[in-house]
Structures are given as structure tokens and as C-alpha cells.
C-alpha positions as CSV (number, residue, x, y, z in Angstrom):
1,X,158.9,96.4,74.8
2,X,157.5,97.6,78.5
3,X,153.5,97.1,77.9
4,X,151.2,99.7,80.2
5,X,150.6,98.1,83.9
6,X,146.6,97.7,82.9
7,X,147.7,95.3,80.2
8,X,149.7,93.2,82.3
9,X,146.5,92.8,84.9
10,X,143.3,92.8,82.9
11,X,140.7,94.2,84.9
12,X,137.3,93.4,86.1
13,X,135.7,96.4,85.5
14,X,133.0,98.4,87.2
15,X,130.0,97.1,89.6
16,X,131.6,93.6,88.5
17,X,134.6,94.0,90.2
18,X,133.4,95.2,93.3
19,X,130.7,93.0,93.4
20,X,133.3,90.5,93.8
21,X,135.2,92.1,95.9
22,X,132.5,92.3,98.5
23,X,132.0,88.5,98.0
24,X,135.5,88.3,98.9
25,X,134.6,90.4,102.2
26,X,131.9,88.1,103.1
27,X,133.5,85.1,102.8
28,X,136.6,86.0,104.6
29,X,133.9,87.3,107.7
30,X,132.9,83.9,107.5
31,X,135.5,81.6,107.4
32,X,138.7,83.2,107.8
33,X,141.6,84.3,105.4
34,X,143.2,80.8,106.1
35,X,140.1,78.7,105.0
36,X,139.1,82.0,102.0
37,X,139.8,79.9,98.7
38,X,139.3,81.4,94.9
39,X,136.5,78.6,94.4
40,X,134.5,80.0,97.1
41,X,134.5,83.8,96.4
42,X,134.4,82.8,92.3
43,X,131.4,80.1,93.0
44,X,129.3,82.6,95.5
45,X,130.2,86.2,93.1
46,X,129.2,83.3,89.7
47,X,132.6,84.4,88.3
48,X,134.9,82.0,86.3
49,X,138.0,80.7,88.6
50,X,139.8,82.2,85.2
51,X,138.0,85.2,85.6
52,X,139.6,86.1,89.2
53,X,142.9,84.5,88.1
54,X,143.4,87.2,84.9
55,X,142.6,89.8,88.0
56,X,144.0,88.2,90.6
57,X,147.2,86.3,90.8
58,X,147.0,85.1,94.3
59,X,144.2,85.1,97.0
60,X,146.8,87.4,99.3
61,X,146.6,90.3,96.0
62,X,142.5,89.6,96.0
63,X,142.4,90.0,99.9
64,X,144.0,93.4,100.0
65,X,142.3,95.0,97.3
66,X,139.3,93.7,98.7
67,X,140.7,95.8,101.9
68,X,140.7,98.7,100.0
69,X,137.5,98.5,98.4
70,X,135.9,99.0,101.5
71,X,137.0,102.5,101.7
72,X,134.8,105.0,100.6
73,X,135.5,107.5,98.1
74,X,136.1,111.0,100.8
75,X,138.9,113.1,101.1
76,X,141.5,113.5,104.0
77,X,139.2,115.2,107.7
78,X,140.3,118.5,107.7
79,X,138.4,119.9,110.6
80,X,140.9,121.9,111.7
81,X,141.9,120.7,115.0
82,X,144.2,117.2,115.4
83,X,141.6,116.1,118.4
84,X,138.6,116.6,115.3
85,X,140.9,115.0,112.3
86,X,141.3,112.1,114.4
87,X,137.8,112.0,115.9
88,X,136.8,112.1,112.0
89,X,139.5,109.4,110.9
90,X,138.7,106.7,113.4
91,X,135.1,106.8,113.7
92,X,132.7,105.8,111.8
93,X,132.8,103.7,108.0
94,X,136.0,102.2,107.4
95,X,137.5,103.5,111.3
96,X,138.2,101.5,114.3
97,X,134.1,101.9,115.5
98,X,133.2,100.0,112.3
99,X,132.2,96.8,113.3
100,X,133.1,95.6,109.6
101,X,136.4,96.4,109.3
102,X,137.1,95.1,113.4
103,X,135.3,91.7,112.4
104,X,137.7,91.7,109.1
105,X,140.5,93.0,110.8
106,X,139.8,89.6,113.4
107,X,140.0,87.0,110.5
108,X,143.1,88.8,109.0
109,X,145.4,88.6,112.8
110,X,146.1,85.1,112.5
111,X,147.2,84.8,108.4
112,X,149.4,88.1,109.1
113,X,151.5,85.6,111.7
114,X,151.0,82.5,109.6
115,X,151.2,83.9,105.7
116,X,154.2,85.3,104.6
117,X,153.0,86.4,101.2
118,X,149.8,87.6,102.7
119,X,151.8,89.9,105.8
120,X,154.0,91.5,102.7
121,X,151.2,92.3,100.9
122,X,149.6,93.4,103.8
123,X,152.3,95.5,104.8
124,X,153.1,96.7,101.8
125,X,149.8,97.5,100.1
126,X,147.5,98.1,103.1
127,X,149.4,99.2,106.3
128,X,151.8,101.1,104.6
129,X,148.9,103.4,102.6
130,X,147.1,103.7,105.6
131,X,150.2,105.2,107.3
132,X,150.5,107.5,104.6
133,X,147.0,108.6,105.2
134,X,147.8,109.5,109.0
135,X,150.8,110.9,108.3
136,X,149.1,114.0,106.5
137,X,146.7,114.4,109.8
138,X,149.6,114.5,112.1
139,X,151.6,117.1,109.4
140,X,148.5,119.0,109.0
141,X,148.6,119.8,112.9
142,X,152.1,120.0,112.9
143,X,151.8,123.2,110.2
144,X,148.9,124.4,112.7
145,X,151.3,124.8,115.6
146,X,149.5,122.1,117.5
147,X,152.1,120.0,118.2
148,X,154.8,119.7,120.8
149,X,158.6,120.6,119.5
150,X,160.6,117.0,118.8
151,X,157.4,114.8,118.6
152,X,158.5,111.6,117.1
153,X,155.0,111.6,115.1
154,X,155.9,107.9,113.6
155,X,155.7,106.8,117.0
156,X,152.4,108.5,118.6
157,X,150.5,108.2,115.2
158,X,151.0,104.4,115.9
159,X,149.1,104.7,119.5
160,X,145.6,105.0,118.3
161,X,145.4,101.2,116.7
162,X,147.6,100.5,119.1
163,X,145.3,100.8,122.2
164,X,142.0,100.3,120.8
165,X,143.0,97.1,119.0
166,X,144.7,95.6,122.2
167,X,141.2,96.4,123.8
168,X,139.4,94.9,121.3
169,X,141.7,91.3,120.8
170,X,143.0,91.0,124.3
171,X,140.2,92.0,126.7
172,X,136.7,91.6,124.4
173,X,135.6,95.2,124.3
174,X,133.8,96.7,121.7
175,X,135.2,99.6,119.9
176,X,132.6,102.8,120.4
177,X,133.0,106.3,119.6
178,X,133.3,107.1,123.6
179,X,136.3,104.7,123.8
180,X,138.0,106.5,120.4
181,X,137.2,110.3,122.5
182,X,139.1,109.1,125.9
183,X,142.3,107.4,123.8
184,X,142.1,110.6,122.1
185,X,141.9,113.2,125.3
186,X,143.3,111.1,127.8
187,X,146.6,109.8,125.3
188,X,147.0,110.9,122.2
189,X,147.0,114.9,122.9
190,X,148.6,115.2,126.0
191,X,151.3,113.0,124.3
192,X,151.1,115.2,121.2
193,X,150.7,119.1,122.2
194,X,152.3,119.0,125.9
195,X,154.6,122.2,126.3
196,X,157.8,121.7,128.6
């Protein structure tokens, strides 16, 4: 007999679970996913090891849904515009000008190469929602008439993260709103909505 999916994964519920899912935050600003162990986040949240175990079967499953906690409950930007959608998307809490999710986005680069567990279910239960996220932007604009004929919008809708991160890891720059505002004019839409 097939039992319901919340019986196979008893839950933590309420401000208990997140409270330990923003222990798990913490602790992975601190010291890194690689060095992040379930006796640290269960000692520092005063949570059984069992406790997190029932929840949790690895540290890679507690990690992402960590990740998603740290999302806050708002719908889809629907300005109306791609340039606002995106403006809306990437700045603020939770977007690429939140120094939070940059500094856990840092201690995730190096277990992504090094994990395998931890990249699949990064991949699979992060990236892969987050993608689904943009994807409605850029079909939202598409609908609007915004976009160029042919656009490979898997492609451009990858350029965003792309540049800003590169800025960020390889050459040391902080991530502001001004930065997000030229990728956006100077890339992203004359990319997206040029007219042969």
C-alpha cells in the first residue's frame, strides 16, 4: 500500500521548522556547506539530531529547503513591462542585490563542484524551480509583444545571473540595484526586443 508523501517525511511543523531552517542559514554563512554538519544546526536550533533526521534525510535535502525558506511568500512581478518584471525579480529580498542570498550563494560555489549529491539536489530542487519562475516573466513579455521573433528565451533568461554573479566571484564587486538597471538596459533588452 502507497502511504501519502507527508507520512513518508514527518514534518517539523510551523515557527519550529523554520526556526531551524534559519539556523541552517546561519551556520552555512559561517562555515560553509562543506564544514555545515547536522550536530551544529541541531545543537545551535536545541533540536534532537533525530529530530532533523525524521525531516531531513541528508544535510544536501536540509540545505535546499533551507534555500527555499528564504523566499518570501509574494506572487510572480507583474509590472507590465519585461525591463520592470525583471527590475522587480532581481532586486531586493531573495534577488541578486540581497546581500544574504550573494553571501549564501558564496558558501554554496564550492560544494556544487565538490558534492555530487548536493549539485543534484541543487539542480534539481533549487535551480530548476527558479528557472521555472523566470520562465513565466520572459512568457509574460513574450504574450505582450515585447519580445523579438526567434528569441531563444532559455538562453537570454540565463544572462542576468550570468553577469552579475561573474561580477560578484571573479572581480569583487558588490551587487547594487544600479548594476542590476545597466545588465538590464545595456544587455538583457537590446538582446530581447531588437527588431531586424
Amino acid at each position: 500500500m502507497n502511504l501519502p508523501r507527508a507520512l513518508h517525511r514527518p514534518r517539523v511543523e510551523g515557527d519550529r521548522e523554520q526556526e531551524i531552517l534559519e539556523t541552517t542559514l546561519t551556520i552555512l554563512g559561517e562555515v560553509g556547506y562543506d564544514r555545515l554538519t547536522m550536530d551544529a544546526v541541531a545543537s545551535r536550533a536545541k533540536a534532537s539530531k533525530a529530530t532533523l533526521y525524521r525531516r531531513w534525510s541528508t544535510k544536501a535535502k536540509l540545505v535546499i529547503d533551507a534555500l527555499h525558506a528564504t523566499k518570501e511568500p509574494h506572487e510572480l512581478p507583474d509590472t507590465g513591462s519585461l525591463k520592470g518584471d525583471l527590475e522587480a525579480a532581481f532586486c531586493g529580498m531573495g534577488g541578486l542585490t540581497d546581500p544574504q542570498m550573494v553571501a549564501t550563494m558564496s558558501s554554496l560555489i564550492t560544494a556544487i563542484g565538490r558534492d555530487e549529491e548536493f549539485a543534484r539536489e541543487f539542480r534539481e530542487h533549487f535551480i530548476t524551480a527558479k528557472l521555472e519562475t523566470s520562465r513565466i516573466v520572459w512568457e509574460r513579455a513574450e504574450q505582450r509583444g515585447e519580445l523579438r521573433p526567434g528569441l531563444d528565451i532559455d538562453l537570454l533568461s540565463h544572462a542576468m545571473p550570468g553577469v552579475v554573479l561573474h561580477r560578484v566571484f571573479m572581480l569583487g564587486e558588490p551587487v547594487t540595484e544600479d548594476l542590476i538597471t545597466r545588465v538590464i538596459d545595456q544587455i538583457i533588452l537590446p538582446a530581447a526586443t531588437h527588431k531586424d
